[in-house]
C-alpha positions as a Markdown table, in Angstrom:
| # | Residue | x | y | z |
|---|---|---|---|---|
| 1 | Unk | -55.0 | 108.0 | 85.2 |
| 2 | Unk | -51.9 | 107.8 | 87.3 |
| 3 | Unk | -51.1 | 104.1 | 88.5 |
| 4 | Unk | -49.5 | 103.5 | 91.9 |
| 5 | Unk | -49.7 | 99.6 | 92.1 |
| 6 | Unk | -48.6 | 97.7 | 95.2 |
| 7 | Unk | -44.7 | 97.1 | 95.1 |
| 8 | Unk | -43.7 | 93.4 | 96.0 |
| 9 | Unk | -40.2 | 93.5 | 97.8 |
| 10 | Unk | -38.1 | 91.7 | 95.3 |
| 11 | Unk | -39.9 | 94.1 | 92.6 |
| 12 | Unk | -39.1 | 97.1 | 94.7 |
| 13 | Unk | -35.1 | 96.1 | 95.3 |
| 14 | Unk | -34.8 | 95.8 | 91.8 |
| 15 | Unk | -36.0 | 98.9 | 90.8 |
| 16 | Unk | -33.7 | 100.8 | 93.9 |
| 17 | Unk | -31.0 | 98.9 | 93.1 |
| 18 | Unk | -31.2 | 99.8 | 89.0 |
| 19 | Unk | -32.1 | 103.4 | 90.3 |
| 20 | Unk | -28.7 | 103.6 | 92.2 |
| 21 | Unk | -26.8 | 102.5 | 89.1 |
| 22 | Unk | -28.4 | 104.7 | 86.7 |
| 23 | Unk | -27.4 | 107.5 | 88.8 |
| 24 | Unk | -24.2 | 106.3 | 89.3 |
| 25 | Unk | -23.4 | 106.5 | 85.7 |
| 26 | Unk | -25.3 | 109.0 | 84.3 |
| 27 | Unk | -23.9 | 111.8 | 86.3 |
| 28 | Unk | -20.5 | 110.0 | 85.2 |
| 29 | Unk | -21.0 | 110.2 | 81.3 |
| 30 | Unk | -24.5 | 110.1 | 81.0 |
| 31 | Unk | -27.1 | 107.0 | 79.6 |
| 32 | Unk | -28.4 | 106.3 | 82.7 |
| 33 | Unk | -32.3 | 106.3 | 80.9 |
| 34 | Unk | -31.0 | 103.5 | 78.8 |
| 35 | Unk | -30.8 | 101.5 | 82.3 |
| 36 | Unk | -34.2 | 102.9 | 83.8 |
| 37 | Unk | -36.4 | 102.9 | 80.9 |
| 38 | Unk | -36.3 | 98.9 | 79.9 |
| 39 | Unk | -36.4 | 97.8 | 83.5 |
| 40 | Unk | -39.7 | 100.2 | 84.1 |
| 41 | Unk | -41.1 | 98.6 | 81.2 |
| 42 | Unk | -40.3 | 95.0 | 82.0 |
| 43 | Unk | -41.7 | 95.9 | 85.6 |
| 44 | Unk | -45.3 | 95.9 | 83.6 |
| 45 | Unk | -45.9 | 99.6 | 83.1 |
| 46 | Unk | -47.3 | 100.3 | 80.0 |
| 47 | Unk | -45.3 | 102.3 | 77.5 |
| 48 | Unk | -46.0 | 106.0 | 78.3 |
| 49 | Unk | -46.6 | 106.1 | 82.1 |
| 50 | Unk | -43.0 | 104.2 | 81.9 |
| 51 | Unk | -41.6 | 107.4 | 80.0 |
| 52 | Unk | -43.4 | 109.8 | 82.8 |
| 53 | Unk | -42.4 | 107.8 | 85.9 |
| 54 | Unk | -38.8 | 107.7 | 84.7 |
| 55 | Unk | -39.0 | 111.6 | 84.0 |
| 56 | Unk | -40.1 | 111.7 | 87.8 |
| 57 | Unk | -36.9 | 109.5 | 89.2 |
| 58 | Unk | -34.4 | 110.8 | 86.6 |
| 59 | Unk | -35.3 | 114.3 | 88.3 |
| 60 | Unk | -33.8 | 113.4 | 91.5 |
| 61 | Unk | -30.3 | 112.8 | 89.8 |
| 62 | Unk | -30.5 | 115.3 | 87.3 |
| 63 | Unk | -31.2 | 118.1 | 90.1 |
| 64 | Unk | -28.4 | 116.5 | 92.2 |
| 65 | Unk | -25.8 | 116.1 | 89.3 |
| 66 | Unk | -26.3 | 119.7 | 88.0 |
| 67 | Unk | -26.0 | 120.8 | 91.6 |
| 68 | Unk | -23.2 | 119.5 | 92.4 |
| 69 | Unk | -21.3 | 120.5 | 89.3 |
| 70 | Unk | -22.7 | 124.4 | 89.8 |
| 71 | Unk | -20.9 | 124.3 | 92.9 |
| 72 | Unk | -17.8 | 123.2 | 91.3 |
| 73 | Unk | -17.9 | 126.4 | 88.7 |
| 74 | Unk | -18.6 | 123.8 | 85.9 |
| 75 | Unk | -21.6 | 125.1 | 84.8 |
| 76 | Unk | -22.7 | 128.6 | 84.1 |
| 77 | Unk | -26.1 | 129.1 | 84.5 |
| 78 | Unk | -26.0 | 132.9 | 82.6 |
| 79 | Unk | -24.0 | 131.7 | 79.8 |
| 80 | Unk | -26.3 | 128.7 | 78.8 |
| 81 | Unk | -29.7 | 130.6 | 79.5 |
| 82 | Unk | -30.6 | 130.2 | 75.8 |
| 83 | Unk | -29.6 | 126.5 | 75.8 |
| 84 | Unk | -31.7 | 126.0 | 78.8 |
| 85 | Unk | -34.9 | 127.9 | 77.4 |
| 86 | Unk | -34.6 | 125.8 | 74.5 |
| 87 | Unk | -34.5 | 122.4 | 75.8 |
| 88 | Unk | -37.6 | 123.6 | 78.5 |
| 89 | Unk | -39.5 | 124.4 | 75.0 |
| 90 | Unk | -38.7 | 121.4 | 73.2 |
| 91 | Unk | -39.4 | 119.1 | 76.1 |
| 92 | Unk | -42.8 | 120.1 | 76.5 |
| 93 | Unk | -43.1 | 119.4 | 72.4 |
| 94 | Unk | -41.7 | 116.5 | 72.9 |
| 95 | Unk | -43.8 | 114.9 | 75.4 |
| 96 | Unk | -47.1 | 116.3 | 74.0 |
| 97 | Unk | -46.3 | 114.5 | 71.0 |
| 98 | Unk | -45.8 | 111.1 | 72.4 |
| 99 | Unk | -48.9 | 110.9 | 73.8 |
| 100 | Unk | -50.2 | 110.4 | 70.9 |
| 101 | Unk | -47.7 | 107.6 | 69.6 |
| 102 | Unk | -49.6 | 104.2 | 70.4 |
| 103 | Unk | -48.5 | 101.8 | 73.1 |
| 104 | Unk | -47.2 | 99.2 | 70.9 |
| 105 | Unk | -45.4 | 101.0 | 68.5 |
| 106 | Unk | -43.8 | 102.4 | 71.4 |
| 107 | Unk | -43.0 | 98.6 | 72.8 |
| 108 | Unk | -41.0 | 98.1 | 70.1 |
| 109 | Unk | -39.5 | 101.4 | 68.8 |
| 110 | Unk | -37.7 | 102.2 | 72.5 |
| 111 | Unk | -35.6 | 98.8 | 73.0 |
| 112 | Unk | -33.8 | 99.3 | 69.1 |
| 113 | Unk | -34.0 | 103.2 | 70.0 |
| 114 | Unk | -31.9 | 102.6 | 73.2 |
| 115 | Unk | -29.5 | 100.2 | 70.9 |
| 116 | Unk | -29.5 | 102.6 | 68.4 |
| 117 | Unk | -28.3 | 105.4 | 70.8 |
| 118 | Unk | -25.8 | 103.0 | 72.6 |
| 119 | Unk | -24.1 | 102.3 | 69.3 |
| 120 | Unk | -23.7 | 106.2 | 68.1 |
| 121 | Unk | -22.2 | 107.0 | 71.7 |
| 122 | Unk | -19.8 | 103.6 | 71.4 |
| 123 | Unk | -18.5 | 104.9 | 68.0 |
| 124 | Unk | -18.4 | 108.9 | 69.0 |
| 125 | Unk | -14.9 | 110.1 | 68.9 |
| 126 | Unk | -15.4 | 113.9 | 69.7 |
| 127 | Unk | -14.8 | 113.2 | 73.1 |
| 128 | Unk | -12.1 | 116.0 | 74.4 |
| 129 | Unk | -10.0 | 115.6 | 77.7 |
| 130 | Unk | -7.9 | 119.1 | 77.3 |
| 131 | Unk | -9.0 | 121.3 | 80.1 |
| 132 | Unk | -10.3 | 124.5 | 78.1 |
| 133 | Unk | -12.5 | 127.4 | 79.0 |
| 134 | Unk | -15.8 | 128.5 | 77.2 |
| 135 | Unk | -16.3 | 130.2 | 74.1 |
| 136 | Unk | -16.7 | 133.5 | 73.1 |
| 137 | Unk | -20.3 | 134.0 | 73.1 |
| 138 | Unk | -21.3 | 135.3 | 69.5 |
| 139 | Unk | -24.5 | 134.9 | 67.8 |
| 140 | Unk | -23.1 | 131.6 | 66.4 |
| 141 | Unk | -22.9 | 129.9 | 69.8 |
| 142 | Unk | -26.2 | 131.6 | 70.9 |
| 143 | Unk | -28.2 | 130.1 | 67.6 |
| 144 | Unk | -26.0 | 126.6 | 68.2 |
| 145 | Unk | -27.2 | 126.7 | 71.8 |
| 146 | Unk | -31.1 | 127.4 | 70.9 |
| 147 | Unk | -31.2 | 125.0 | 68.1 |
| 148 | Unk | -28.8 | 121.9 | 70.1 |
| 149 | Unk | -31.0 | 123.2 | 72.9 |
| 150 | Unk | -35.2 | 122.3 | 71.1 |
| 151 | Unk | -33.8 | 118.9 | 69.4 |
| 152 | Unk | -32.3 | 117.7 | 72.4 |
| 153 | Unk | -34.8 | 118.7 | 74.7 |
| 154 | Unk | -37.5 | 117.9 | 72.4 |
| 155 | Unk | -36.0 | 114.0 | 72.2 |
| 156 | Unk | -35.5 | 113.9 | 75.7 |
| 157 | Unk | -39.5 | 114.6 | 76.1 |
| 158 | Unk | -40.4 | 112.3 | 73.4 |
| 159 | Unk | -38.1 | 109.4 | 74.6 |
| 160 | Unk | -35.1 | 110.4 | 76.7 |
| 161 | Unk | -32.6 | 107.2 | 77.0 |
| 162 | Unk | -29.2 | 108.9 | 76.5 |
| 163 | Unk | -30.1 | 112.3 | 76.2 |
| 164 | Unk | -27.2 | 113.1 | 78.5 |
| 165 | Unk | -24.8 | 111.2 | 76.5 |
| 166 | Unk | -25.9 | 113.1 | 73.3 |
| 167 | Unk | -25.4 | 116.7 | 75.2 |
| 168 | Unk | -21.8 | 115.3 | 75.8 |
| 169 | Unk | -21.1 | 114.5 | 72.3 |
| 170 | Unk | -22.8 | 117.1 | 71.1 |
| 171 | Unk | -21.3 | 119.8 | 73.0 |
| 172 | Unk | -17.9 | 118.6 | 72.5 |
| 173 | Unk | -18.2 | 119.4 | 68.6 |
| 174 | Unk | -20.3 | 122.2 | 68.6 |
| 175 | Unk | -18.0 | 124.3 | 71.4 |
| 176 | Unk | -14.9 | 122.3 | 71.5 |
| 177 | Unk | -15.1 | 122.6 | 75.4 |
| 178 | Unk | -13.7 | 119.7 | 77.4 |
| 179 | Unk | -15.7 | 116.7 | 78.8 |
| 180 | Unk | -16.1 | 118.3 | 82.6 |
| 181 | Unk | -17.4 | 121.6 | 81.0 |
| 182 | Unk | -20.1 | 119.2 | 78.6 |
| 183 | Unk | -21.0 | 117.0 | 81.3 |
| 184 | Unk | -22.3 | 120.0 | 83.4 |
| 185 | Unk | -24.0 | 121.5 | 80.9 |
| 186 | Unk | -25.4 | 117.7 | 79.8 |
| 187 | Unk | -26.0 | 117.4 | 83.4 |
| 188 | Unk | -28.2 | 121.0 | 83.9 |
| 189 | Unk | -29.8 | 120.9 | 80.8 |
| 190 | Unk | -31.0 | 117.3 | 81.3 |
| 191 | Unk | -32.4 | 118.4 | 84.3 |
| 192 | Unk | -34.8 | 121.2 | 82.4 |
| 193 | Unk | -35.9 | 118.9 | 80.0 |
| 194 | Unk | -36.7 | 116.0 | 82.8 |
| 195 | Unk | -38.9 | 118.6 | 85.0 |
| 196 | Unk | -40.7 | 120.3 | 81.8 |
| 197 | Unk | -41.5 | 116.6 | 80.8 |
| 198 | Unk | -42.6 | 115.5 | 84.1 |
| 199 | Unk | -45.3 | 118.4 | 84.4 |
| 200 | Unk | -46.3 | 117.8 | 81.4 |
| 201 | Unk | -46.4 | 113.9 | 81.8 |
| 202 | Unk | -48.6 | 114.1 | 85.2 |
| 203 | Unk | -51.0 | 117.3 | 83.5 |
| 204 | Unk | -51.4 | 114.0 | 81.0 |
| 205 | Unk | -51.7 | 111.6 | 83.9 |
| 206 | Unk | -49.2 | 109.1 | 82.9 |
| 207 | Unk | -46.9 | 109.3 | 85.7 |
| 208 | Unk | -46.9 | 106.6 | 88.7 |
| 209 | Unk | -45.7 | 108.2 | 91.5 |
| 210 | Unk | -44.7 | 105.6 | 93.8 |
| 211 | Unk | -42.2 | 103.9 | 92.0 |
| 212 | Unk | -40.8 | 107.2 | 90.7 |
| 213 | Unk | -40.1 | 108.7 | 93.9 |
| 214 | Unk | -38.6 | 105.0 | 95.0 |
| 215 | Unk | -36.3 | 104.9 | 92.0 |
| 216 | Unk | -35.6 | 109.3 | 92.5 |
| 217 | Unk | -34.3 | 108.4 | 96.1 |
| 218 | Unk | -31.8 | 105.9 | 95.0 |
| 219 | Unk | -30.8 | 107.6 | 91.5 |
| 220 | Unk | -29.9 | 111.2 | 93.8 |
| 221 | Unk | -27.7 | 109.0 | 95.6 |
| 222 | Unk | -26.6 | 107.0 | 92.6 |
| 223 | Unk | -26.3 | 110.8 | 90.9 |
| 224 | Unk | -24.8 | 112.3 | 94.0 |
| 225 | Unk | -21.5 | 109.9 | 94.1 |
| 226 | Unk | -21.5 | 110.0 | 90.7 |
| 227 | Unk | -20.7 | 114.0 | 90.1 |
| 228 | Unk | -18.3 | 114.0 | 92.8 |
| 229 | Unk | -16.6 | 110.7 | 90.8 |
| 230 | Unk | -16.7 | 112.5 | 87.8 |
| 231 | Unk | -15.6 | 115.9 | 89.2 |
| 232 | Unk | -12.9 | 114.6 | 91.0 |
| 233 | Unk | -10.9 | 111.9 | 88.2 |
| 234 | Unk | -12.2 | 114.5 | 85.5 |
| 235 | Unk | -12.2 | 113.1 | 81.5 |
| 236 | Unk | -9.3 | 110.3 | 81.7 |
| 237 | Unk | -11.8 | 108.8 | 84.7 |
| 238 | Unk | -15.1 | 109.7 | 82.5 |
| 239 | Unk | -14.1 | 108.0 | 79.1 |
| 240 | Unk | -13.3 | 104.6 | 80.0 |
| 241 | Unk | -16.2 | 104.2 | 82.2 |
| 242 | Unk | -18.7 | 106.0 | 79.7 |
| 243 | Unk | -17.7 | 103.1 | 77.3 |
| 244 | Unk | -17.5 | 100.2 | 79.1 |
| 245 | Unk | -21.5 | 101.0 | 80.8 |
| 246 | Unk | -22.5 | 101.7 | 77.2 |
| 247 | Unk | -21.5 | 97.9 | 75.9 |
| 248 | Unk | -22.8 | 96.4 | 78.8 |
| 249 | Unk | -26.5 | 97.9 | 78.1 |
| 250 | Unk | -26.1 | 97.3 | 74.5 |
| 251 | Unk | -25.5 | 93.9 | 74.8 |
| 252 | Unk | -28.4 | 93.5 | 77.7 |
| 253 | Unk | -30.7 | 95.5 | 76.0 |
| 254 | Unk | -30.2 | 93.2 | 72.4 |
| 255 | Unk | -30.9 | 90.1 | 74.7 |
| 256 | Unk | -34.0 | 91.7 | 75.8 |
| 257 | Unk | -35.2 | 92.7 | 72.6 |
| 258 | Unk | -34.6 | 89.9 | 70.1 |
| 259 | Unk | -33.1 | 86.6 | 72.2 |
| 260 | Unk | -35.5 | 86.6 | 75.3 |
């Protein structure tokens, strides 16, 4: 059943104010989920409708970001088309599977998941700020892109918080491209697997559509300044301001799972 409870004001602030931020940074560098996620669950969603209502407002952004880099050239929708298959399939895997993951395992598996990814992002050092070109497209970068493509795509449907953040890493190891080239792709690909999860979260009826579309509005805006941010000071910008959001939720999120 899809909930759409009554917003009080304060409640609703919150949420559009967390919204804008999320967008904000994860266009920058990506993460934003790991900002979303624990303040739709401390809002008094239960575990899986917050998944599908934060697939509905990370949407917003992820359409917005990924738009706004495709303008810019940074992303090539014809030489990622396998990547972007991929993480469509593995999203809809994803979220089939955690609908059957109980509601309390899920209450305490996604705060030390979120820490868990904030800490492997902290310590990442494969960030490049070089301004390169793709690859040569050979079967090599095809079979990276399909398999990089289902496991990302297929976590991002099962949990999501820093999905875009891995696509960063990720891609700057596998394809040695700089960090403007792997944020668009982070940005577009996060996109595909936040739609195929959304229509597969309301076909399952755990999506509340009210406070999705609140939190969308603000995390497009959040999203849009964002990409333009990012696209503008390019890596030197990106990498300081990827690490310093990723501390801040790590240390917020560890208060909220063991000290409050």
């Amino acid at each position: 059943m899809v909930i759409d409870p009554v917003l009080d004001m304060s409640l609703w602030i919150t949420l559009c104010s967390v919204g804008f931020f999320a967008g904000l940074i994860d266009a920058i560098a990506g993460g934003g989920g790991m900002l979303t996620v624990p303040t739709l669950l401390t809002s008094g969603l239960p575990p899986h409708v917050a998944l599908g209502t934060n697939k509905l407002a990370a949407s917003f952004g992820s359409f917005t970001a990924s738009f706004a880099f495709y303008r810019k050239k940074l992303f090539s929708p014809s030489f990622w088309r396998i990547a972007l298959i991929s993480t469509a399939i593995g999203a809809i895997t994803g979220t089939l599977i955690v609908n059957f993951v109980s509601g309390e395992f899920l209450e305490k598996y996604i705060p030390v998941l979120i820490i868990l990814t904030a800490i492997y992002t902290l310590l990442s050092k494969s960030t490049i700020n070089d301004v390169c070109g793709l690859p040569v497209k050979t079967m090599l970068v095809k079979y990276k892109q399909c398999v990089q493509g289902f496991i990302l795509g297929f976590y991002d449907g099962f949990a999501g918080p820093g999905t875009g953040a891995f696509w960063v890493s990720s891609s700057n190891i596998l394809y040695k491209i700089d960090i403007l080239l792997s944020s668009g792709l982070a940005r577009s690909t996060n996109f595909i697997s936040n739609f195929f999860s959304l229509l597969t979260f309301i076909y399952l009826g755990h999506v509340n559509f009210l406070l999705g579309i609140s939190m969308g509005v603000f995390i497009m805006l959040g999203a849009w300044v964002g990409a333009h941010w990012a696209i503008k000071f390019g890596g030197k910008f990106i990498r300081p301001v990827f690490i310093t959001v990723v501390i801040l939720m790590s240390v917020n999120l560890a208060y909220q799972a063991w000290l409050n």
